[in-house]
Gaussian input, Z-matrix of N, CA and C with variables (Angstrom, degrees):
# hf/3-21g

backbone

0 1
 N
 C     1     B1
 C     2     B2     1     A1
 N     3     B3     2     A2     1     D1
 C     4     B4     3     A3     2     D2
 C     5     B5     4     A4     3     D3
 N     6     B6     5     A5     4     D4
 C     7     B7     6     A6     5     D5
 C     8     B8     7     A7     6     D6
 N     9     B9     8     A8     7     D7
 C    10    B10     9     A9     8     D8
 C    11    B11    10    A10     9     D9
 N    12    B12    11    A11    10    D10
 C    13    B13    12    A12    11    D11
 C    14    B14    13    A13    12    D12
 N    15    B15    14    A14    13    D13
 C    16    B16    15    A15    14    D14
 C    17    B17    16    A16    15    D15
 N    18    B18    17    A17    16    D16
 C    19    B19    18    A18    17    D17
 C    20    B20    19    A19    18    D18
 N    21    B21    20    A20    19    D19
 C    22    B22    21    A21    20    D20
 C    23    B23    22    A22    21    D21
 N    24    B24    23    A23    22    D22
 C    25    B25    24    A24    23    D23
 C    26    B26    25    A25    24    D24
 N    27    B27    26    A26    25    D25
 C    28    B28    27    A27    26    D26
 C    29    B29    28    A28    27    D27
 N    30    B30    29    A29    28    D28
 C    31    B31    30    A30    29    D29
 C    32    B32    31    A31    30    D30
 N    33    B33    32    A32    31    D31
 C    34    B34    33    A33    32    D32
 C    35    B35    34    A34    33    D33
 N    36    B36    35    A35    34    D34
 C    37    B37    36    A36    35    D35
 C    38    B38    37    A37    36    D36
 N    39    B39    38    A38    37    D37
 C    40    B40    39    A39    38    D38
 C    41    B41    40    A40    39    D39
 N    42    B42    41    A41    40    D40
 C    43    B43    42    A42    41    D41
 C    44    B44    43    A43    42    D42
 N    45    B45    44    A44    43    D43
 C    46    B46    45    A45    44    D44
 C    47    B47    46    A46    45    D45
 N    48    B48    47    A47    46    D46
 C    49    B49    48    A48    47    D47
 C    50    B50    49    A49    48    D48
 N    51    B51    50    A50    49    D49
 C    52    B52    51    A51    50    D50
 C    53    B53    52    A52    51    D51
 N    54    B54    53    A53    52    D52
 C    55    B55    54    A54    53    D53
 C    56    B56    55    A55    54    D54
 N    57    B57    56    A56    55    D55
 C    58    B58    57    A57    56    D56
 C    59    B59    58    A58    57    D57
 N    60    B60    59    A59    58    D58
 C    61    B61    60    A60    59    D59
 C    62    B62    61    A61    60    D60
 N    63    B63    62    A62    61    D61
 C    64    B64    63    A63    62    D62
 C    65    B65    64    A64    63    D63
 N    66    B66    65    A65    64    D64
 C    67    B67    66    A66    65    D65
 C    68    B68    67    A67    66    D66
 N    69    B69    68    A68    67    D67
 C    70    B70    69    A69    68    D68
 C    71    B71    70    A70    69    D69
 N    72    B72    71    A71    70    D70
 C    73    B73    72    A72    71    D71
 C    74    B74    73    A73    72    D72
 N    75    B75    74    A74    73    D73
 C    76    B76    75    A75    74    D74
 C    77    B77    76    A76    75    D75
 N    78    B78    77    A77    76    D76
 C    79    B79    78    A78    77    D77
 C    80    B80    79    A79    78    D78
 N    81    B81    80    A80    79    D79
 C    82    B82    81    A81    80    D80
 C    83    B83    82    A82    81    D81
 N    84    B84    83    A83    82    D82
 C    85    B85    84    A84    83    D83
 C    86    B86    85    A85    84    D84
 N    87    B87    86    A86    85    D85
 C    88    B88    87    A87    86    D86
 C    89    B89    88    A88    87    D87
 N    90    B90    89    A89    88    D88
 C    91    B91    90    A90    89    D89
 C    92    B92    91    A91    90    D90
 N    93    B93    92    A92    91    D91
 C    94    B94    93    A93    92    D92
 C    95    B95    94    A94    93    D93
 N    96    B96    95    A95    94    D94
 C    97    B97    96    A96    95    D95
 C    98    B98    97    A97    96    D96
 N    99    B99    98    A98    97    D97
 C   100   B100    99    A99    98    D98
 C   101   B101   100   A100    99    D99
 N   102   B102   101   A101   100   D100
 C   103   B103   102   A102   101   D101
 C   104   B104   103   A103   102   D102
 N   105   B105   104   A104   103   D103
 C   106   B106   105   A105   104   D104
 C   107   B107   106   A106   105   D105
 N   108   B108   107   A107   106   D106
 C   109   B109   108   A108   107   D107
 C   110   B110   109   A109   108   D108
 N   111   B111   110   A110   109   D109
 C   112   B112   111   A111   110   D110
 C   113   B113   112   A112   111   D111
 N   114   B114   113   A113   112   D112
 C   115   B115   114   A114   113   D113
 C   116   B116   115   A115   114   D114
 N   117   B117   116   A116   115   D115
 C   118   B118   117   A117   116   D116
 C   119   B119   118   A118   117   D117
 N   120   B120   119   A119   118   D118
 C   121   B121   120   A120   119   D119
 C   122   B122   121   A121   120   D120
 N   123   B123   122   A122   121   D121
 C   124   B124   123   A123   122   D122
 C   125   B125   124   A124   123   D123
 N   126   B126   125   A125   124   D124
 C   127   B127   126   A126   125   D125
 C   128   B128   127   A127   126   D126
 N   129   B129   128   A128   127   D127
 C   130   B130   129   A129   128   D128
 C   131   B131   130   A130   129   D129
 N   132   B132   131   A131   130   D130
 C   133   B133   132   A132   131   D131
 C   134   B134   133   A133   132   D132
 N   135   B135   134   A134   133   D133
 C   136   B136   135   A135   134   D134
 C   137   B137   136   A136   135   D135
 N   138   B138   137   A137   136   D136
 C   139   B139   138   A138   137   D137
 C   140   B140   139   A139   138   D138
 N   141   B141   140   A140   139   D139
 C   142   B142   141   A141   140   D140
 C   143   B143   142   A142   141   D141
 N   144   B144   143   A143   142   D142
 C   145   B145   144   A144   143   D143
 C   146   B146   145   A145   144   D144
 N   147   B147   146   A146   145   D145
 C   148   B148   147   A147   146   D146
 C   149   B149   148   A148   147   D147
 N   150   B150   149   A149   148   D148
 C   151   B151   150   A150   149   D149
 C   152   B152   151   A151   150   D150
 N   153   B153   152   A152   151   D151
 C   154   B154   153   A153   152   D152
 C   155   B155   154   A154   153   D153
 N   156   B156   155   A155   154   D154
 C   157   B157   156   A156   155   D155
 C   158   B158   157   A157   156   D156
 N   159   B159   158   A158   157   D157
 C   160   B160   159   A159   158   D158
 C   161   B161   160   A160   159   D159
 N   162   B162   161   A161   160   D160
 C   163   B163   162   A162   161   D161
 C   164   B164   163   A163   162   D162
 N   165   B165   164   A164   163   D163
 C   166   B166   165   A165   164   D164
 C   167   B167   166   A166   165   D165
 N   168   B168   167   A167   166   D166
 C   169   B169   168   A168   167   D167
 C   170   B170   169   A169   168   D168
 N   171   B171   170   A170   169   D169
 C   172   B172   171   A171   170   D170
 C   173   B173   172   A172   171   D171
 N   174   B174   173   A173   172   D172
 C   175   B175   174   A174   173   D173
 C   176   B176   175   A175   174   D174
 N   177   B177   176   A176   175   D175
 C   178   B178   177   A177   176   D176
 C   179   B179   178   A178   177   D177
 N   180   B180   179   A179   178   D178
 C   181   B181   180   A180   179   D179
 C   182   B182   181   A181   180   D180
 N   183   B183   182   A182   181   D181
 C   184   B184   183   A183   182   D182
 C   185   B185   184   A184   183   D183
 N   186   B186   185   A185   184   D184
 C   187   B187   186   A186   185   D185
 C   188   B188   187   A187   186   D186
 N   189   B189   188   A188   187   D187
 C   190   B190   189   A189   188   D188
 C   191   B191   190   A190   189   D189
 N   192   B192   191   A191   190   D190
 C   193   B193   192   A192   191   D191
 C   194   B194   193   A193   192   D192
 N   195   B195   194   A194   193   D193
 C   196   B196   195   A195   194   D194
 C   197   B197   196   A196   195   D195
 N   198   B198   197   A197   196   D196
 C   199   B199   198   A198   197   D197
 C   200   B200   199   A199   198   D198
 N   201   B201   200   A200   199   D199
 C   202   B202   201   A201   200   D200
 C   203   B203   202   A202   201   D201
 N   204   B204   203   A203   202   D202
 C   205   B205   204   A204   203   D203
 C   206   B206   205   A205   204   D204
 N   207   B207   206   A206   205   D205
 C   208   B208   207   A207   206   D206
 C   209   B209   208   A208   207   D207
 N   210   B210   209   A209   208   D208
 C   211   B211   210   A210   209   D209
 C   212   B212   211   A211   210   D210
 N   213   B213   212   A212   211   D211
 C   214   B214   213   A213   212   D212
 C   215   B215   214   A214   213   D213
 N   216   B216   215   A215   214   D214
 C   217   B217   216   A216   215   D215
 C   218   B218   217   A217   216   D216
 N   219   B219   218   A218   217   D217
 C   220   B220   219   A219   218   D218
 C   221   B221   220   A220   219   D219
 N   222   B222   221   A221   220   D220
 C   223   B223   222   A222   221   D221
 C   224   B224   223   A223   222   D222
 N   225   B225   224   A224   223   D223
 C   226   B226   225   A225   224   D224
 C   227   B227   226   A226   225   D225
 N   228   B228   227   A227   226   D226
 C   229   B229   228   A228   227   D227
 C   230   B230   229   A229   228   D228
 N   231   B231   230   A230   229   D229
 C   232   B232   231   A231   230   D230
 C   233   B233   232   A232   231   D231
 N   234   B234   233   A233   232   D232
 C   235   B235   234   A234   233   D233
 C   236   B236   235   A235   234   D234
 N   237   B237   236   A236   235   D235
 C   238   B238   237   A237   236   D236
 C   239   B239   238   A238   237   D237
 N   240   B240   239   A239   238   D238
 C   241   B241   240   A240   239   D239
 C   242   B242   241   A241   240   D240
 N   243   B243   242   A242   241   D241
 C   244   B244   243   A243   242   D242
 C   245   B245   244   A244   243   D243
 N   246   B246   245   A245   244   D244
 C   247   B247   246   A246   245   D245
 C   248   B248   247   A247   246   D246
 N   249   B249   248   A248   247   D247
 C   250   B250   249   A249   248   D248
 C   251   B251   250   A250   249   D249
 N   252   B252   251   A251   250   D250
 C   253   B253   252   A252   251   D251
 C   254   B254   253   A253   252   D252
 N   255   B255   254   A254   253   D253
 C   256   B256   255   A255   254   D254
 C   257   B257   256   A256   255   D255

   B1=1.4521
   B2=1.5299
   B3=1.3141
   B4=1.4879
   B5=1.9594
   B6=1.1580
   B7=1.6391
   B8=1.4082
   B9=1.3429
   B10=1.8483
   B11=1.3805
   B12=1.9832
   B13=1.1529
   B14=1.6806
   B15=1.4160
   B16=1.6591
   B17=1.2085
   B18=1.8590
   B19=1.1991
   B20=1.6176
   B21=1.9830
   B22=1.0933
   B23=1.2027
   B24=1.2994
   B25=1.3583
   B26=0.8770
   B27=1.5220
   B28=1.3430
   B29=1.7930
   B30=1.1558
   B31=1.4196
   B32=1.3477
   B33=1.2969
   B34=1.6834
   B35=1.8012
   B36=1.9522
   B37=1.2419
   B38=1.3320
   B39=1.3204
   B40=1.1850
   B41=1.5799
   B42=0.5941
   B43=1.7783
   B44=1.5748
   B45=1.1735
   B46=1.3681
   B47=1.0714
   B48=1.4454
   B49=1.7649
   B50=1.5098
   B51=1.3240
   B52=1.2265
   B53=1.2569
   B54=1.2360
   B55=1.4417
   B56=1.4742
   B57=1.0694
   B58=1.3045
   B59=1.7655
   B60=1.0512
   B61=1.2766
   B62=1.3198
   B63=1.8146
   B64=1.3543
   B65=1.7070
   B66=1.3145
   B67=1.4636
   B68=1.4019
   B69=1.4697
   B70=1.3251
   B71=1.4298
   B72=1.8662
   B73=1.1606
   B74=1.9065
   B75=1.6883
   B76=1.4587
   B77=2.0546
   B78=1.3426
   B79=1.8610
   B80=1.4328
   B81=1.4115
   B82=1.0669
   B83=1.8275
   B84=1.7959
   B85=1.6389
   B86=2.2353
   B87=1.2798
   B88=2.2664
   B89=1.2630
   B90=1.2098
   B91=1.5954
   B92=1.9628
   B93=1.4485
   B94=1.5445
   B95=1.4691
   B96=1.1652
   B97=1.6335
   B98=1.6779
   B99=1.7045
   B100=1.0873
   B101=2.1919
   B102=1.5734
   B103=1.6496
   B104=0.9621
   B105=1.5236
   B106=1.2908
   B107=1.3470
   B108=1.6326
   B109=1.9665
   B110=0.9790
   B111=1.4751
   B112=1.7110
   B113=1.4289
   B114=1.8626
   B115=2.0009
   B116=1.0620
   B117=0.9809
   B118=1.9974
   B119=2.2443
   B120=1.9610
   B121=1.6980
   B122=0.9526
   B123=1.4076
   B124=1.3070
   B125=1.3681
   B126=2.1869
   B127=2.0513
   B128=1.4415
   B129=1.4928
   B130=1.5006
   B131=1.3448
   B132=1.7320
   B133=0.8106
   B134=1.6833
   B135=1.4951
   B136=1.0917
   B137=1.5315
   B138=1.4922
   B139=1.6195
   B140=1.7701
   B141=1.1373
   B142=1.2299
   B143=1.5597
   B144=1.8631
   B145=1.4768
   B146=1.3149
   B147=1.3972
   B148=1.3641
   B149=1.3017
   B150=1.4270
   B151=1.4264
   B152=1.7015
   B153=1.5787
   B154=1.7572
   B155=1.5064
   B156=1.5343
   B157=1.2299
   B158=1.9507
   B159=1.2992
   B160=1.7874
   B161=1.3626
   B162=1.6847
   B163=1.3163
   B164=1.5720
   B165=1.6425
   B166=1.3373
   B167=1.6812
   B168=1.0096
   B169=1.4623
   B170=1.4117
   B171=1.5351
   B172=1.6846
   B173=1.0546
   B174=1.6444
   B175=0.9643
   B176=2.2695
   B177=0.6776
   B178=1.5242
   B179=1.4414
   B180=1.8290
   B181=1.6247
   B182=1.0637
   B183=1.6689
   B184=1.9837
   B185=1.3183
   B186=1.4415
   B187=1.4654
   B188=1.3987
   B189=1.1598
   B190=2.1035
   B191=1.3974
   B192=1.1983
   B193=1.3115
   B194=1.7991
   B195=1.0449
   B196=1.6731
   B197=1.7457
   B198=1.0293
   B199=1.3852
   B200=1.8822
   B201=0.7355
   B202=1.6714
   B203=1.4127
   B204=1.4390
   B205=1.6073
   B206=1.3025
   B207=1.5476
   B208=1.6802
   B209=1.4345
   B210=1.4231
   B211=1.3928
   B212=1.7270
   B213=1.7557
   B214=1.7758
   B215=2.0441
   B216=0.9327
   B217=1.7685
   B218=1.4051
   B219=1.2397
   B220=1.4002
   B221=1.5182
   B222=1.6340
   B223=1.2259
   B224=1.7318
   B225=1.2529
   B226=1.4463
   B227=1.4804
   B228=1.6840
   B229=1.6308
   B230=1.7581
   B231=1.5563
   B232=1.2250
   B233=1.6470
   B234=1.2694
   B235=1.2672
   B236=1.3745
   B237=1.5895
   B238=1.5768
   B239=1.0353
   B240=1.8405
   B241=1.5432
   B242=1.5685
   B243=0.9888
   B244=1.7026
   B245=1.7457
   B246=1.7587
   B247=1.1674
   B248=1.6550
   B249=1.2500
   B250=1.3451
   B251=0.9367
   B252=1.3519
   B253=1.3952
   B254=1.5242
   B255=1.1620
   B256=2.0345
   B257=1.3346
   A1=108.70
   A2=107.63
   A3=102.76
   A4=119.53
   A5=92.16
   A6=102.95
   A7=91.78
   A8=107.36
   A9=125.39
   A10=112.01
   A11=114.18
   A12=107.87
   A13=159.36
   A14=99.53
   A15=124.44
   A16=104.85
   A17=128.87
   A18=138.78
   A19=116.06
   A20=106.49
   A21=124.12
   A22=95.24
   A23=160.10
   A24=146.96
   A25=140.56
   A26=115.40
   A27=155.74
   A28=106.99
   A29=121.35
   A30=125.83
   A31=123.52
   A32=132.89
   A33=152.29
   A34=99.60
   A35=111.35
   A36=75.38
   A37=94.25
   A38=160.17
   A39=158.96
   A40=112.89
   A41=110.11
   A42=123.04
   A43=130.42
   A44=136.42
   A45=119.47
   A46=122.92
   A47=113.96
   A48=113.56
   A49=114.89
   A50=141.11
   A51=117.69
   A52=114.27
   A53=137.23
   A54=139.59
   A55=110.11
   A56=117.29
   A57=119.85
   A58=91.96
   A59=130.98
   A60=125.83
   A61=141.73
   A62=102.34
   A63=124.02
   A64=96.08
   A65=116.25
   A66=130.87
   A67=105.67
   A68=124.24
   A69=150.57
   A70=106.29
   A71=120.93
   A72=140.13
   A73=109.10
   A74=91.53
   A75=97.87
   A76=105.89
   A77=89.40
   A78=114.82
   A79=113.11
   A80=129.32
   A81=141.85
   A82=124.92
   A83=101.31
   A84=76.60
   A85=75.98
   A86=72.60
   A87=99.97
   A88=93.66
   A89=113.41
   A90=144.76
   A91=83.65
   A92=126.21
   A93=121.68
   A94=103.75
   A95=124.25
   A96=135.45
   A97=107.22
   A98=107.29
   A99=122.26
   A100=94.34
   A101=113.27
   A102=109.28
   A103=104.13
   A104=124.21
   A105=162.59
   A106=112.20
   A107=117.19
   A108=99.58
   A109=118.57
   A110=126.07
   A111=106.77
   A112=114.33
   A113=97.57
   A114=86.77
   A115=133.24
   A116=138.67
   A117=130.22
   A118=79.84
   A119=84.67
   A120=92.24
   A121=135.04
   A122=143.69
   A123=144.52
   A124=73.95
   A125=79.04
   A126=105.94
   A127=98.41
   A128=109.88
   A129=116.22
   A130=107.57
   A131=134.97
   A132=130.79
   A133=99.00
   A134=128.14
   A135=127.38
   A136=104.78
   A137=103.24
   A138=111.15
   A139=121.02
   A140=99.99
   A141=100.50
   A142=104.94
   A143=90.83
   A144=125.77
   A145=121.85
   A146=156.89
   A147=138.13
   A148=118.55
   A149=120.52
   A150=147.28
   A151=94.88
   A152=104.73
   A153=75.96
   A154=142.66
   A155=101.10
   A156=120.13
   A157=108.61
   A158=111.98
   A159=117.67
   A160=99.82
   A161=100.32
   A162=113.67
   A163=98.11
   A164=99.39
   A165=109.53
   A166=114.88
   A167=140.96
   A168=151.33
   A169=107.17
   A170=107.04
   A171=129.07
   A172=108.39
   A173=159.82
   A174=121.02
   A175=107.66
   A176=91.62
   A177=93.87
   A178=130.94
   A179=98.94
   A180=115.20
   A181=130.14
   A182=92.48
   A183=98.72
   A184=94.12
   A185=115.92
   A186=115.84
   A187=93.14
   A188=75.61
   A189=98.42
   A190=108.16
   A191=144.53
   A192=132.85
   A193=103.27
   A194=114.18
   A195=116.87
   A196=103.14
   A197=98.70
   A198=108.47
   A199=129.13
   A200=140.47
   A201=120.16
   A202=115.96
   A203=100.60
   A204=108.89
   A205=116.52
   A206=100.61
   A207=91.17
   A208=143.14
   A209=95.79
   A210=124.25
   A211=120.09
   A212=83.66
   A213=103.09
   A214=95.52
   A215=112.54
   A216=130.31
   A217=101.73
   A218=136.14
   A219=140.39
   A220=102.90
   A221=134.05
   A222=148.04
   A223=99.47
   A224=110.48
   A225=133.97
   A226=136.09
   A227=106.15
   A228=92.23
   A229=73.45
   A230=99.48
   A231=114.54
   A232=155.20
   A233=124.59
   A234=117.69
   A235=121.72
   A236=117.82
   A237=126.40
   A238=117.30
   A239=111.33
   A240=98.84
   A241=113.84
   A242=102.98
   A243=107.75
   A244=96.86
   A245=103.97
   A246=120.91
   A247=123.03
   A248=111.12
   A249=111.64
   A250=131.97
   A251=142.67
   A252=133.05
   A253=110.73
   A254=86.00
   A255=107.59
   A256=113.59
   D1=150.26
   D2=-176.61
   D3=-94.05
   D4=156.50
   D5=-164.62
   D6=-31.11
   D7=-102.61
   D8=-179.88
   D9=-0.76
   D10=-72.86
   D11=160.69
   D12=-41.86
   D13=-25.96
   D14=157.86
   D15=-60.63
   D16=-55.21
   D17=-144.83
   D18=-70.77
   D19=-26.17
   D20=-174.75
   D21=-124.85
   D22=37.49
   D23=82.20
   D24=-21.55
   D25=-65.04
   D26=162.47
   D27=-49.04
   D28=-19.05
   D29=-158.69
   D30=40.48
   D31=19.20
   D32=167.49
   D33=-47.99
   D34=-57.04
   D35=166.39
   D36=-127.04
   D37=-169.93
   D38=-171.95
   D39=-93.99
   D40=-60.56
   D41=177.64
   D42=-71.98
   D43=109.43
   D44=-171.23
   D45=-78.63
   D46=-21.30
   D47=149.22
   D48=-60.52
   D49=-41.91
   D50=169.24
   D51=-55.00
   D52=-64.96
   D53=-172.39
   D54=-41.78
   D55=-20.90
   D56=-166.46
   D57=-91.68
   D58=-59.78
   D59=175.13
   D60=-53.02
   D61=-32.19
   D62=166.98
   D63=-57.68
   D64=-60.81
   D65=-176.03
   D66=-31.27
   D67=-64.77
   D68=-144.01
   D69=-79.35
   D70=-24.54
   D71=-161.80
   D72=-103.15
   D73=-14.42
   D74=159.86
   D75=83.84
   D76=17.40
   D77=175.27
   D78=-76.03
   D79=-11.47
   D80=-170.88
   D81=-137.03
   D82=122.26
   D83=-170.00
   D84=-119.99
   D85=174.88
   D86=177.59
   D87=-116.89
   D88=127.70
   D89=157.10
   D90=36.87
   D91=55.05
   D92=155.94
   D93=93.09
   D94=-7.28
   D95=172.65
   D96=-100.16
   D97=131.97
   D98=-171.84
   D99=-69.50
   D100=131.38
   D101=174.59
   D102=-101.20
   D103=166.72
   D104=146.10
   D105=-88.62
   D106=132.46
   D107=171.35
   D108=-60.77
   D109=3.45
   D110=175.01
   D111=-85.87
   D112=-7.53
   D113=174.70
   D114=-7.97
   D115=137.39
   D116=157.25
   D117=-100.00
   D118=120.91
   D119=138.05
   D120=-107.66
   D121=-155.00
   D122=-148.42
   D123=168.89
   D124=157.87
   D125=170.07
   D126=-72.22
   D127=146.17
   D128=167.77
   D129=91.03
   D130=15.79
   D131=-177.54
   D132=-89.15
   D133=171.27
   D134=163.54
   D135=-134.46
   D136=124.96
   D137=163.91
   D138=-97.11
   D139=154.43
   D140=170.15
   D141=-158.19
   D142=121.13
   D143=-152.16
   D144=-89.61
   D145=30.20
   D146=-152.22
   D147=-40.80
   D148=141.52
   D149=-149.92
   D150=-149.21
   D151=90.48
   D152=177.07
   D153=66.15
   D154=-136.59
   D155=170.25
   D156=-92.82
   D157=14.10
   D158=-172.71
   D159=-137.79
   D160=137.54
   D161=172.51
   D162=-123.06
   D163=132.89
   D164=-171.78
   D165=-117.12
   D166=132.59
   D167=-176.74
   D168=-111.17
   D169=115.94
   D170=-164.80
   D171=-104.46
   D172=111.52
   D173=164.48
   D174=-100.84
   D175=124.04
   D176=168.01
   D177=-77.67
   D178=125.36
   D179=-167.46
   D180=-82.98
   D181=-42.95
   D182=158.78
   D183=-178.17
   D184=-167.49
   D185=-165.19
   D186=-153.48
   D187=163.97
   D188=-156.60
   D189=-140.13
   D190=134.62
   D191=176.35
   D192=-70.66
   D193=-56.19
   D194=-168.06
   D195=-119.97
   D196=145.10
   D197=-173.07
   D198=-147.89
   D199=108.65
   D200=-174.53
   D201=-55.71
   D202=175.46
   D203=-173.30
   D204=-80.89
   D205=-21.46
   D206=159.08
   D207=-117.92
   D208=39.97
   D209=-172.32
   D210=-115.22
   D211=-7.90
   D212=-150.78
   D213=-69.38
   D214=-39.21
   D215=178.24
   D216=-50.09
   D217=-52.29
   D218=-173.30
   D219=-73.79
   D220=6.54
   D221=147.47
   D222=-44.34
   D223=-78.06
   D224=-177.89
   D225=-124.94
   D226=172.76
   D227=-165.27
   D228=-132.12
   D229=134.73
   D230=131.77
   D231=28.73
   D232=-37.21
   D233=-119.51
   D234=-63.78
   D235=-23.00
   D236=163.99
   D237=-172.02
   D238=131.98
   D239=165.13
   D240=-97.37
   D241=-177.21
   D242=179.29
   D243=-164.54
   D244=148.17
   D245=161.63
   D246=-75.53
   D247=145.82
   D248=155.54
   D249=-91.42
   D250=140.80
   D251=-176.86
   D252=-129.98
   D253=122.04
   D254=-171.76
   D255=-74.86

């Protein structure tokens, strides 16, 4: 599945045009590699997202084409956020 598309599945970011731009701006790397939204992920991938002033570590559980809104979390886990400090 592709980056963007996970991103607004998942509801991580809402919009698949944002994701796609965050992507495009080089805010996001896959398992330590800078992405593009055309990524292809896979289960067991790990993202890590910049947010600002927050860096977030994703790991992804599996992927689903369609999903509900309250199902969308069981996409992924968590694994840490952390601040940046400027």
């Amino acid at each position: 599945m592709r980056l963007d598309k996970f991103l607004k599945i998942s509801r991580i970011i809402k919009r698949r045009t944002l994701a796609k731009e965050v992507a495009d701006q080089g805010r996001i790397t896959v398992n330590g590699n800078a992405a593009k939204a055309s990524s292809v992920l896979s289960e067991g991938d790990e993202l890590v997202i910049r947010f600002g002033q927050k860096l977030v570590t994703v790991k992804v559980n599996s992927l689903r084409e369609n999903v509900r809104k309250d199902e969308a979390d069981t996409l992924y886990t968590i694994v840490k956020e952390e601040k940046i400090e400027q």
